[in-house]
C-alpha positions in Angstrom: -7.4 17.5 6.0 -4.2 19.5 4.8 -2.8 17.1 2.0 0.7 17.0 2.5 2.1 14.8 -0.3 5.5 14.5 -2.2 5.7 16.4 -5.6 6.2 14.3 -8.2 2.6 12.5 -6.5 0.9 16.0 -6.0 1.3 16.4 -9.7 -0.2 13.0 -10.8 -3.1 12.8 -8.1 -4.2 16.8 -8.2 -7.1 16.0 -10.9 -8.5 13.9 -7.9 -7.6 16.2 -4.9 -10.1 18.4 -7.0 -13.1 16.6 -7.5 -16.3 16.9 -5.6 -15.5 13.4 -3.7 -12.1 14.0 -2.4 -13.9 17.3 -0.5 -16.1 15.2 0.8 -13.5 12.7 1.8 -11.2 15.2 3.4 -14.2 16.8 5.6 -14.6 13.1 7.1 -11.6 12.8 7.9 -11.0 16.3 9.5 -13.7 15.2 11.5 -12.4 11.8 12.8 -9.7 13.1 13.8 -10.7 15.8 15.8 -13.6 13.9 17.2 -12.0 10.5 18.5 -8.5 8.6 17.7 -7.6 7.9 13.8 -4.4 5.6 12.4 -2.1 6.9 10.7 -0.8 9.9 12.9 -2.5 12.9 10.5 1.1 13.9 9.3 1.8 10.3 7.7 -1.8 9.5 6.1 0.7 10.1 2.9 4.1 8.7 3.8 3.9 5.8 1.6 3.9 8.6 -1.2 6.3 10.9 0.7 8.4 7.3 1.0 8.5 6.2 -3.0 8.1 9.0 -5.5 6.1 8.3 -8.3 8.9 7.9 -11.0 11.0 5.7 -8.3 8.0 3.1 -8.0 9.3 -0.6 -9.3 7.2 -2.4 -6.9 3.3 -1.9 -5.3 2.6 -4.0 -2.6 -1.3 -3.3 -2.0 -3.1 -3.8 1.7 -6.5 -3.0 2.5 -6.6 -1.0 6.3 -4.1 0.4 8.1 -3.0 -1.0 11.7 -5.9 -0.1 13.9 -4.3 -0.7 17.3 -1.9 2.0 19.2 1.7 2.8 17.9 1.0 0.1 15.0 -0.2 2.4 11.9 2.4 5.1 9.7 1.0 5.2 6.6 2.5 2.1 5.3 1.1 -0.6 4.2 2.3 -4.1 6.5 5.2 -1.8 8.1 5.1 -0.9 12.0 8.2 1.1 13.8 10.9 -0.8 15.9 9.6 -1.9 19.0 5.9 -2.3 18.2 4.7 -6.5 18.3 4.5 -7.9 15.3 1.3 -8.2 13.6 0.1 -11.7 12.7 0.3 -10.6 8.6 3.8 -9.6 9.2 5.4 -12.5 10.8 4.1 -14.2 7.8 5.0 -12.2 5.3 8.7 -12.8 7.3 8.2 -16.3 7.0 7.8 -16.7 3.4 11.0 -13.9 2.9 12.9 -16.1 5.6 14.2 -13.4 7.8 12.1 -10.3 9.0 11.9 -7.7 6.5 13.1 -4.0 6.9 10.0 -2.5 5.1 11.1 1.2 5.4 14.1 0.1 3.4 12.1 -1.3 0.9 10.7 2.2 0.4 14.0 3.5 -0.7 14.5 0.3 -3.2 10.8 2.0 -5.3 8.2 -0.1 -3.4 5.2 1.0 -2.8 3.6 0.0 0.3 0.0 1.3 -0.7 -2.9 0.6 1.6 -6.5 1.1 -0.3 -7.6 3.2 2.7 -5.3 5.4 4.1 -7.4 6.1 7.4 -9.1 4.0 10.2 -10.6 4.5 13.5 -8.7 2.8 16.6 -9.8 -0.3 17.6 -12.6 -0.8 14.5 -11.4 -2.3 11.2 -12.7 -1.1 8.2 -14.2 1.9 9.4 -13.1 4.3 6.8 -14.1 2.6 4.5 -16.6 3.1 1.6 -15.7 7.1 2.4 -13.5 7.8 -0.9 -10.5 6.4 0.0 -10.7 3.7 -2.3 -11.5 5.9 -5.2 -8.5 7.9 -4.5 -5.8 4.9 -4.2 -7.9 3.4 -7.3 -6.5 6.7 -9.1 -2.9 5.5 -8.0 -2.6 2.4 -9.1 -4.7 3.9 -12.1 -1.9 6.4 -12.8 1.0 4.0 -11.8 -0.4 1.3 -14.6 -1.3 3.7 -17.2 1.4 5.9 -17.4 4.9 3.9 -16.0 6.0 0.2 -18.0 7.2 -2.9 -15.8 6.2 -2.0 -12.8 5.9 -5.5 -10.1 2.1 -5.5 -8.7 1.7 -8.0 -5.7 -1.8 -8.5 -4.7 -2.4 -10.1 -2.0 -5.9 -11.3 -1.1 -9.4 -10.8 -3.1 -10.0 -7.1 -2.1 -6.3 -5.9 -3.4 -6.9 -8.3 -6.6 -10.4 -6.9 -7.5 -8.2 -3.1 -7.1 -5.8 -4.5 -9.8 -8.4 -6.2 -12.1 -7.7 -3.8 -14.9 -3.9 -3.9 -14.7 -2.4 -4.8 -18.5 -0.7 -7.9 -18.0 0.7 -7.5 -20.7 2.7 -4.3 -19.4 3.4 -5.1 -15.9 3.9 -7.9 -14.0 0.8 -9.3 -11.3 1.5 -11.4 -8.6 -1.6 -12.6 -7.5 -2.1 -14.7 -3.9 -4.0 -15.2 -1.4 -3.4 -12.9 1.5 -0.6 -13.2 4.7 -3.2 -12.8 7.2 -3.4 -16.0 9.8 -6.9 -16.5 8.1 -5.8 -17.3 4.2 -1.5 -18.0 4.1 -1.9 -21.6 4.2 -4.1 -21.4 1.2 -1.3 -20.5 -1.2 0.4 -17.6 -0.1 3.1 -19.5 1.4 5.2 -21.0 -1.5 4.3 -18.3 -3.4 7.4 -16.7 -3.7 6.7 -13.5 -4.4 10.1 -11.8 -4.5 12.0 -13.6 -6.2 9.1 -13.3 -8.9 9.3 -9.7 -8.3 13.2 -9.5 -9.0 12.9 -11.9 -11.6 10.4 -9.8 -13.7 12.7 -6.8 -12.3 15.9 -8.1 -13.7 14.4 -9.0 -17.2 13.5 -5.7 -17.9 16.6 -4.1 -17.6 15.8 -2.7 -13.5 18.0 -3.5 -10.3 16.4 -6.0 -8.1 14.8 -5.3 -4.6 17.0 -6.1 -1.7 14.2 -7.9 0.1 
């Protein structure tokens, strides 16, 4: 796997693309990919980075898999391209906004759209997982919370608010719900009005709000 990452991110994350896991991780995926069919395409597995440079981050949105059905995944987290249905956690997500969100545009407003695993095999959710990847994107929001102030973490659902357990609250701002997925957003995550809370937070410290 031929790590093709923005800059600014290569400079943070190269401590991990060095360690003994991240080889090991890397020769996985080399392999899915050339042994059966793997979301993202191999080009994007890093577009949310390639999207939002490290010092442009305001916002992290954390998901957990990408898309695992054809055209869907691009290395975003919740985003898929014009044309392609839906998915079930987006049309929420569009509900609780009010309109359907342009999520590529959020990129270039400093969000984040961070899955915890960056790879999965078609068809079978949760199959790259438990391989490294969630070392790795523990590293980012590691870096992101460690060495940047204000920054908006929404967390949606138990596995993204385990992954930001050790954010300083203090520091940053956590919005913390249950997740859009059919299964969980009539358990709080409608109502929950995460945006505004983001821009809120946003606007108090001084940074421009998102254009959601």
């Amino acid at each position: 796997m031929q790590v093709k990452i923005e800059e600014s991110w290569r400079a943070v994350l190269q401590e991990e693309f060095d360690k003994p896991y991240f080889a090991e991780l890397a020769a996985f995926v080399k392999s899915a990919y050339a042994n059966g069919v793997v979301y993202p395409p191999p080009g994007r597995i890093f577009e949310a980075f390639n999207r939002t440079p490290f010092d442009q981050v305001k916002v992290v949105i954390l998901g957990q898999d990408p898309y695992h059905e054809p055209g869907q995944a691009q290395g975003l987290a919740f985003y898929v391209p014009p044309g392609v249905r839906t998915p079930p956690s987006l049309e929420n997500i569009a509900k609780e906004l009010g309109k359907m969100p342009d999520l590529m545009a959020w990129t270039r407003e400093g969000v984040l759209l961070l899955n915890a695993t960056l790879t999965v095999a078609a068809h079978r959710a949760g199959s790259h997982q438990n391989r490294g990847w969630e070392v790795f994107t523990d590293a980012v929001v590691h870096a992101l919370a460690t060495r940047r102030d204000h920054l908006v973490f929404i967390l949606w659902g138990s596995s993204a608010q385990r992954k930001g357990a050790f954010i300083d609250r203090a520091r940053h701002c956590v919005i913390a719900s249950p997740h859009p997925s059919p299964l969980s957003a009539y358990r709080g995550f409608f109502g929950s009005r995460p945006f505004a809370r983001a821009n809120d937070y946003l606007v108090a410290h001084g940074r421009a709000p998102v254009n959601w």
